[in-house]
N, C-alpha and C positions, 0 to 999 in steps of 0.2 A: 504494500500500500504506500504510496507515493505520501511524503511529507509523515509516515508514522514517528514520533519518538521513542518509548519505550515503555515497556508495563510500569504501574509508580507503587509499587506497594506502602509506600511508606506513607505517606500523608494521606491520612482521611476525605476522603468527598465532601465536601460541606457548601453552603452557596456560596458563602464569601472566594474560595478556589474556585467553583466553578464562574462566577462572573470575570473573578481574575483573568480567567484563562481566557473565557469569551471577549475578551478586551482584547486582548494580544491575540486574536484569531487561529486559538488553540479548541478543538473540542475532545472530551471524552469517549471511545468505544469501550464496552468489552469484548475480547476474543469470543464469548461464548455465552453461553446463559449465564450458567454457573461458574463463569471466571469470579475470581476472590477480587482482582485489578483490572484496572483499566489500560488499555494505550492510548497517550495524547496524540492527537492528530491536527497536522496542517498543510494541507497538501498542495501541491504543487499550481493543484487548476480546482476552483472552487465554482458550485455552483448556485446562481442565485436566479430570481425573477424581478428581472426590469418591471415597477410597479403598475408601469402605462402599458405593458404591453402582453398581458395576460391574454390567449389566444380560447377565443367564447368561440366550439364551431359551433355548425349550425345545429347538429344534431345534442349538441349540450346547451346550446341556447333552448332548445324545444324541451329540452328535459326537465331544464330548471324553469320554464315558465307554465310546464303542467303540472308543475307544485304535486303536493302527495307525502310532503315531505316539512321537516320542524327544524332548522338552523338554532341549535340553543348552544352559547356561549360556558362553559367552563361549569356546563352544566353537573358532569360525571367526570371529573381530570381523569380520577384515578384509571376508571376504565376504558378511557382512553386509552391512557399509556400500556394498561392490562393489554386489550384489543391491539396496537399497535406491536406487540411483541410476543401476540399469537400466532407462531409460524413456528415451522423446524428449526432453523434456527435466527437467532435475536441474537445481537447487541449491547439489547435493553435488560443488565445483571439487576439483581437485586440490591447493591447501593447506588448501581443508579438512578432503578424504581424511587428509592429512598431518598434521594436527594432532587428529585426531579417533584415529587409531595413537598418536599421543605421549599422550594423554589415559588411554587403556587401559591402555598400558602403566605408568602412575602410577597406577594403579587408578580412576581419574577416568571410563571409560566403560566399558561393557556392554554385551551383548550378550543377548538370549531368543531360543532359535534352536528352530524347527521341524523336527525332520528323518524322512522318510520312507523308508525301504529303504538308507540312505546318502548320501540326495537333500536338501540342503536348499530346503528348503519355503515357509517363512517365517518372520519374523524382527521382531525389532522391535531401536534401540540407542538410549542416551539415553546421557547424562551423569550424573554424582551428585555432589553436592557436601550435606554433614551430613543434614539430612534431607530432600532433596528431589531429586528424579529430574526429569531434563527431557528428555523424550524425542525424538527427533531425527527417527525417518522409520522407515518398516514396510514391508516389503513382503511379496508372496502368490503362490505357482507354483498353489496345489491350493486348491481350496474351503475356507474356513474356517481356515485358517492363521494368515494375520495377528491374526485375532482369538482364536484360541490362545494365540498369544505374548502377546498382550497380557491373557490372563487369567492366565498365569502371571505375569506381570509385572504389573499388581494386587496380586495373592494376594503374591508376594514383598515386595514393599513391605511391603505390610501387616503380615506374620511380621517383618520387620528395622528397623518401628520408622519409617520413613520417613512424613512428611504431606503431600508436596506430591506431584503428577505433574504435570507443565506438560506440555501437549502443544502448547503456542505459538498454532495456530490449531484452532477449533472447524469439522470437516468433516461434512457429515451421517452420516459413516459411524460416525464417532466419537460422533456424539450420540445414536446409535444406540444403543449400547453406556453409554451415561451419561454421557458427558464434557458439561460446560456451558462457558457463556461468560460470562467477569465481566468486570468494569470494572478499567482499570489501579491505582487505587489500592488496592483490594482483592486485588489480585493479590501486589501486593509487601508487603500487610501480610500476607497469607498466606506469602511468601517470606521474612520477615524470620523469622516464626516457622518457619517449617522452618529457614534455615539455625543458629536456637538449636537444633535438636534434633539430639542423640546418633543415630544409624543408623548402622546396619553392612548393608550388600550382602550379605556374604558369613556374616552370622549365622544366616541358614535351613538352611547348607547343601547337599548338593544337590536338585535340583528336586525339587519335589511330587509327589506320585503327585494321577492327573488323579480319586479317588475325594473326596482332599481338598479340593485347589481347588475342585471346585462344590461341596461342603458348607461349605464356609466363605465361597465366593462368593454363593452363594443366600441363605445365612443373614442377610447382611447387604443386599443389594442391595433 
């Protein structure tokens, strides 16, 4: 893995480290579920989502305007991150679980949660620190979900003033949707200037109605 440093056995996970690190455009993996460590990572080519140009096609314009579906905000974290690291395997060890709870509850992490009939659906959860969201992991039960969340979470940003969305690696599915791949130096001069900017999360208040996000996501995209 391009940019890995090394497992850190020694220092505890706590938020004060992990914002540290997300300042210096470092993030945490684990090797495995049940890794005891973490490896820092900073890698080479970082991927983020230009905020204007979030790609609504047509057939997810049509999805999210036949509604069916409940956008609720930081409604379930936990299960989120649960949901999120429901696969063979995750990442997401159990002091990260741990410390990604502690994060929230400082208002430090987030949640965009999909839910369907009472069923959560899909999801996405990052982190926030001034103006820049780093997004953590998504996951999908029903067609089109993940990428639901992830257009409310665009559109939010963008209402509360935020400039950065790191999504750490660029995945086809992501670049799908618009996210690109830049060069590390570029990343952290982009990070420097989001962590100068004023954002508030919680300045939109609650979710969008899904008539707005695609007029405002198409508009600019």
């Amino acid at each position: 893995m391009s940019g890995r440093i090394a497992p850190q056995p020694a220092e505890p996970l706590t938020p004060e480290l992990m914002l540290q690190a997300y300042a210096a455009g470092i993030f945490p993996m684990a090797e495995r579920r049940d890794a005891p460590d973490v490896v820092w990572v900073s890698p080479r080519f970082r991927g983020v989502f230009p905020l204007g140009a979030f790609h609504v096609s047509r057939s997810l314009r049509r999805r999210i305007l036949r509604g069916g579906f409940d956008v609720r905000l930081d409604h379930d974290f936990a299960a989120t991150v649960t949901a999120c690291a429901d696969r063979p395997e995750t990442w997401i060890s159990p002091p990260l679980f741990d410390v990604y709870a502690r994060l929230h509850a400082l208002g430090h992490a987030h949640s965009v949660e999909v839910w369907v009939d009472g069923r959560m659906v899909g999801g996405v959860f990052g982190l926030v620190m001034a103006g820049a969201f780093f997004g953590e992991s998504m996951f999908s039960r029903d067609t089109d979900a993940s990428k639901i969340a992830l257009a409310w979470t665009v559109d939010r940003l963008r209402l509360c003033g935020f400039t950065l969305f790191d999504t750490q690696f660029l995945t086809p599915h992501l670049a799908s949707l618009g996210a690109e791949e830049i060069a590390r130096a570029d990343y952290l001069r982009r990070l420097s200037r989001a962590l100068a900017t004023d954002a508030d999360w919680d300045a939109a208040g609650p979710p969008a109605d899904p008539q707005g996000v695609v007029q405002r996501l198409t508009q600019t995209s």
